[in-house]
N, C-alpha and C positions, 0 to 999 in steps of 0.2 A: 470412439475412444472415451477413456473418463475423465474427469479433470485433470490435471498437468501437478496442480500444488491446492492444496489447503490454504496457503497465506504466499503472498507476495510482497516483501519490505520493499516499499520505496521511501529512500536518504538519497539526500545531496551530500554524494562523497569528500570527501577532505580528510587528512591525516588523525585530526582529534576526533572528527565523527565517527569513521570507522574504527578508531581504536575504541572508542564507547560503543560501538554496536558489536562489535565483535569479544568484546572482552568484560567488558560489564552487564549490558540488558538482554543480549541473544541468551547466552548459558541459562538465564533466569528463567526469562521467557519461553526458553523452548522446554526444560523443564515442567512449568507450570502449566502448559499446553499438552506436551503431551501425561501432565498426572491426570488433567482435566476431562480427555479425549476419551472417545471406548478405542483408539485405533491409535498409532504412531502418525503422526501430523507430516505432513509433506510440504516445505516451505525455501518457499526459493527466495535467491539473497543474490543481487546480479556477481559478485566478487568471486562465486564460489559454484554461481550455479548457470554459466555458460559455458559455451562446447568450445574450445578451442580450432581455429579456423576456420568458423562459420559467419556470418555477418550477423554480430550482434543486436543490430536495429530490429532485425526480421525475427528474434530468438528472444529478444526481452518482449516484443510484441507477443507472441505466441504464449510463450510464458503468463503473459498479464490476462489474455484475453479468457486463459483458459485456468483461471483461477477463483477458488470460490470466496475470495476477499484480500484488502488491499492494507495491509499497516503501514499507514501514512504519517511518519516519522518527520515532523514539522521543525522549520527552523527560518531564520529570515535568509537564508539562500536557498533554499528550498521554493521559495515562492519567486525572487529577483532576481535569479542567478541560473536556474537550472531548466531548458526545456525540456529535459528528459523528465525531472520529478514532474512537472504539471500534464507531459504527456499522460505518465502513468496514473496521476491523481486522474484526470478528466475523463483517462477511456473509460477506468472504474466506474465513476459519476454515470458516464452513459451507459454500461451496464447495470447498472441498479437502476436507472429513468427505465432502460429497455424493458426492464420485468416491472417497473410499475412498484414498485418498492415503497412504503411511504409508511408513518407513524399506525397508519393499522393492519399492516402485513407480517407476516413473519418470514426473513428478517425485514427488518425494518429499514438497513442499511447493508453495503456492501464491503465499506470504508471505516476503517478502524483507527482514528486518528490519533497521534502522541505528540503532546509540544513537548520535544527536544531542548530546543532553547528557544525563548521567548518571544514572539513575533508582534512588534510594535509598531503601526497598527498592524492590524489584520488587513490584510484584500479582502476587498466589500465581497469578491465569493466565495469566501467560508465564512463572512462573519456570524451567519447563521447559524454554522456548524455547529456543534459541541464537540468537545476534546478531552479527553483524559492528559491533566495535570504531571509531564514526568522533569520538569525543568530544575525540582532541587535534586535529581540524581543524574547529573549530567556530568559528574565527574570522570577522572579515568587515572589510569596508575595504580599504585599499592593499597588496594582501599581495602581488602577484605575483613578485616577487622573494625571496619570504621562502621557506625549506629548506622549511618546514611544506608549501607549494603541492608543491614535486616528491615529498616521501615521500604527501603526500592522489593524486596521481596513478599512482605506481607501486601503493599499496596497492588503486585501483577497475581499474587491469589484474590485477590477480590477482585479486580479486577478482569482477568480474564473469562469470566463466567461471559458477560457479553461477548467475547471474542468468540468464544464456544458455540454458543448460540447461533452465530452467525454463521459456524462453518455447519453445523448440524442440521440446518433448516435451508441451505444456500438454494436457489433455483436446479432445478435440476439440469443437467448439461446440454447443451443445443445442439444436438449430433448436427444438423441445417447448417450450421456454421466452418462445418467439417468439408460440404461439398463446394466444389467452384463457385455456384450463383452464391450462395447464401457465402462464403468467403466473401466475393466482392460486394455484397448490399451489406456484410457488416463493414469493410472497409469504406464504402462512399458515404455510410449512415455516419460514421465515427467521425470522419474529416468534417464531413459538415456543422457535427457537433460542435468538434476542438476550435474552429472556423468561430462558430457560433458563441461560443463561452469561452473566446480567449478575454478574460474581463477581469485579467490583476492589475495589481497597479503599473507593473511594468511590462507594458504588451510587447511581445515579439514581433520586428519589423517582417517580419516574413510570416504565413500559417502554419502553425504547429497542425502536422501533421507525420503519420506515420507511415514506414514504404509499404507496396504491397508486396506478399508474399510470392 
């Protein structure tokens, strides 16, 4: 089968986060992705894009696993608060190690990162990251006429040209991952991973780990 989605948003839900991700930077964003795209973009958002009555652990997993990149929408809950966002952040991370991903591959990354709001310090495992700056439009409410609105849009046209890239050039899809064996060696490869690089500053008493399918 072929990829699942184009982009995968992982946010640490909350009432003002998702009212800015649904009302202020998604319209923008998906906009500007799909003017960018030769094709209409396929992006899952967990709020909108889960099956009702299915067990959503096994469904955001499949969703993530089978996506050709990860918009990692940052905030200081996002890193303290949320095992689901570092699930999503870390499995990505191990999809991009898996294909050997690195400053002279194309892409280069798999992980599309946005600081949200502000994260003081960083966890020493992004501090190496780089990030796209969106923390002065993290506003929400009646803003449409407000400057903020035109420079948050001129800023994701430049900016999305990497985004672009990253879905244009993504590994090609692991049909192996589709069969039983190669199911379970991506799930025991992954756990060992998360296992491996649970390394924020506030580790989870227990292994971040995902169910199997």
């Amino acid at each position: 089968m072929p990829y699942k989605n184009d982009v995968f948003i992982s946010y640490k839900r909350g009432k003002i986060s998702e009212e800015w991700l649904q009302d202020v930077f998604y319209p923008f964003f998906y906009d500007e992705l799909n003017n960018a795209l030769p094709f209409e973009p396929k992006i899952f958002v967990d709020k909108t894009g889960l099956t009702p009555g299915v067990d959503f652990s096994n469904e955001l997993f499949s969703n993530l696993i089978f996506s050709k990149c990860l918009v990692s929408i940052w905030s200081p809950p996002y890193f303290r608060r949320s095992e689901w966002c570092l699930k999503e952040f870390l499995t990505m991370r191990y999809k991009q190690e898996y294909y050997q991903l690195s400053a002279l591959t194309m892409p280069k990354t798999l992980v599309w990162p946005i600081m949200y709001r502000t994260v003081q310090p960083l966890p020493v495992a992004v501090k190496s990251i780089s990030y796209l700056d969106y923390s002065d439009y993290n506003f929400v409410g009646p803003v449409k006429q407000s400057p903020l609105i035109i420079d948050l849009q001129k800023k994701l046209k430049t900016d999305i040209a990497s985004l672009v890239n990253i879905i244009l050039h993504a590994p090609a899809y692991n049909e192996y991952w589709d069969t039983p064996e190669g199911s379970n060696k991506l799930i025991s490869g992954l756990k060992d991973y998360l296992e491996q690089n649970d390394n924020f500053d506030n580790p989870f008493q227990n292994p971040i780990t995902w169910p199997k399918e």
